[in-house]
C-alpha positions in Angstrom: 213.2 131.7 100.6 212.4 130.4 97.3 209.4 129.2 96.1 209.6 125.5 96.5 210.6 126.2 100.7 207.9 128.4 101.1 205.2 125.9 99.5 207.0 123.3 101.7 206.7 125.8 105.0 203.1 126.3 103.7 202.4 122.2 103.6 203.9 122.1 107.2 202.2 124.7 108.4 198.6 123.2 107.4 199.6 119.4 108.4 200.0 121.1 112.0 196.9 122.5 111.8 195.3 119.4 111.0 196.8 117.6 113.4 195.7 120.0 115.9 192.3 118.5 117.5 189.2 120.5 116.5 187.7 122.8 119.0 184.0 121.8 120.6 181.0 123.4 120.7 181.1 123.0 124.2 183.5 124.6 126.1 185.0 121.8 129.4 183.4 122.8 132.6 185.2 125.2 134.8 185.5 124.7 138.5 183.5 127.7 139.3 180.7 126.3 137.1 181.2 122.9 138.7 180.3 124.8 142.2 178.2 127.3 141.2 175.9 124.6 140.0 176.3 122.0 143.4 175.0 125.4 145.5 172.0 125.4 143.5 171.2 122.2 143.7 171.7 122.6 147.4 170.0 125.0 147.3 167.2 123.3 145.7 167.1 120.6 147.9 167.1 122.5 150.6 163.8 124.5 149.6 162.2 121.3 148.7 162.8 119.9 152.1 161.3 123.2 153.6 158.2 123.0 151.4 157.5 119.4 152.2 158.1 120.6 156.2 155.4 123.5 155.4 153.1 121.4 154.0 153.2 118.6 157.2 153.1 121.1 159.7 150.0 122.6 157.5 148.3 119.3 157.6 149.0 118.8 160.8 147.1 122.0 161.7 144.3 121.3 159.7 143.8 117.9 161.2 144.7 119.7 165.1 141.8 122.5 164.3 139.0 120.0 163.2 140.0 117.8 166.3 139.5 120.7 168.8 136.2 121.9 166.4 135.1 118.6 167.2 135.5 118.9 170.9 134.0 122.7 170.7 130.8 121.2 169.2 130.3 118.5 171.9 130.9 120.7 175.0 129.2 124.0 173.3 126.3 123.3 175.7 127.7 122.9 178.6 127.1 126.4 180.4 123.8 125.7 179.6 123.7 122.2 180.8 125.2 123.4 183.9 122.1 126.6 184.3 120.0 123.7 184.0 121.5 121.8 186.4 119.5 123.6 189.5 116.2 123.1 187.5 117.4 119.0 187.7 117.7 118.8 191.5 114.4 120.9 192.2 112.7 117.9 190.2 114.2 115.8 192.3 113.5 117.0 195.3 110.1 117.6 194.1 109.7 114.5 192.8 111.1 112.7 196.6 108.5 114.9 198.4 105.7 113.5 196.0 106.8 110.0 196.1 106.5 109.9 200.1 103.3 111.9 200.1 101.0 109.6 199.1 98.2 113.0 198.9 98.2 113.5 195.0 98.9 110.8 192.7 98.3 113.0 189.8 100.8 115.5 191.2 103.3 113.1 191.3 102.3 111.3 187.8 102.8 114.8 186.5 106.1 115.8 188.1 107.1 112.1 187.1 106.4 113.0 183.6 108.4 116.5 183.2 111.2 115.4 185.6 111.4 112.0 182.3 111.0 114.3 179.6 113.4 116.5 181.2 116.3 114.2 182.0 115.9 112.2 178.7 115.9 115.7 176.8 119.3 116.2 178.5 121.1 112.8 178.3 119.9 113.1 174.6 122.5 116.0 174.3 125.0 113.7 176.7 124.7 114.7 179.9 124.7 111.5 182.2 124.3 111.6 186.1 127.3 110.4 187.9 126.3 106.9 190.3 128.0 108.1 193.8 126.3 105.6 196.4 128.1 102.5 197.1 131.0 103.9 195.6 134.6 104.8 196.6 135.4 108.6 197.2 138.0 110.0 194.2 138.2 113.3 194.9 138.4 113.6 191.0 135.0 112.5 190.9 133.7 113.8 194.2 133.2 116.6 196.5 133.2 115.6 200.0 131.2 117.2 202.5 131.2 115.3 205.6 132.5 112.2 206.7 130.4 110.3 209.1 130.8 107.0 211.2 131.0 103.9 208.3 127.6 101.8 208.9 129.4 98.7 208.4 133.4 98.3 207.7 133.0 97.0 204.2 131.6 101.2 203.7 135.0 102.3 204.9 136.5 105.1 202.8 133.0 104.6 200.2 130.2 107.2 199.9 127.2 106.6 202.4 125.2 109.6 200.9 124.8 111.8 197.8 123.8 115.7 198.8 123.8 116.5 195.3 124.5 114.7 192.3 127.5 115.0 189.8 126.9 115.0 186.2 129.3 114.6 183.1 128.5 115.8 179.7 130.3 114.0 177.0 132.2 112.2 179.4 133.6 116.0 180.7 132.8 116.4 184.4 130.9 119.5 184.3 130.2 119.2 187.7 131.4 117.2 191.0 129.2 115.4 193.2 128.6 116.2 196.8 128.9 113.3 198.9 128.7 112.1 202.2 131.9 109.8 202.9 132.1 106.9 205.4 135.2 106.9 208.1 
């Protein structure tokens, strides 16, 4: 080869290399790139979805626990309420047996007074007496004790008599009332 062919090879050679297009910084995406990066983002989604399903059923509890708290706090006296309940129905009685002696106003005045300050201590906290006479039997309501002849048809399958009286506490029946039901 002689000089001029081996300048000419020479010119060739860099013409091709300028023709050739210039390499990237960046490199084209491979497919394993290309799926490596769709699991992640799957995988992504998928823990965001889980997170925002944690954090419902979270509040969801939160709201659940204050609910039954709620409840807790308006029945927490009812075992108490229902000891008292005995105390109640000796005041009444007490209270009948005064009313139809007519021997001791005062006695009766007094028991009047306690029997008031009693019963409006206890409806204060929510207990309310359930009204029984006149009414029909629901054996959700009532306990029935004895069924006697109706004293008119119209008292047909209704309560005649209340033995003892049924009381609700918060709108809870804490305890039934024993009735006397018309057949």
């Amino acid at each position: 080869m002689d000089h001029n062919e081996k300048e000419g090879w020479q010119e060739h050679e860099l013409e091709a290399q300028e023709n050739q297009p210039m390499e990237t910084e960046q490199e084209p995406e491979h497919p394993a790139e290309t799926e490596q990066l769709e699991a992640l983002q799957q995988e992504y989604q998928e823990l965001k979805e889980k997170y925002l399903r944690l954090y419902a059923e979270f509040d969801n509890y939160k709201k659940r626990t204050v609910r039954e708290k709620l409840d807790l706090m308006k029945t927490a006296a009812q075992d108490t309420m229902a000891a008292l309940l005995p105390v109640l129905d000796d005041f009444d009685r007490a209270k009948k047996s005064a009313d139809e002696n007519d021997k001791g106003d005062l006695f009766r005045e007094g028991i009047g007074l306690v029997y008031q300050k009693l019963y409006n201590t206890l409806a204060q906290k929510g207990l309310q007496a359930m009204e029984t006479d006149g009414q029909p039997f629901d054996p959700e309501l009532h306990e029935a004790f004895t069924e006697v002849p109706a004293p008119s048809e119209d008292m047909k399958g209704k309560i005649v008599d209340t033995i003892e009286k049924g009381y609700t506490l918060n709108d809870r029946i804490i305890r039934h009332a024993k009735v006397v039901v018309g057949k």
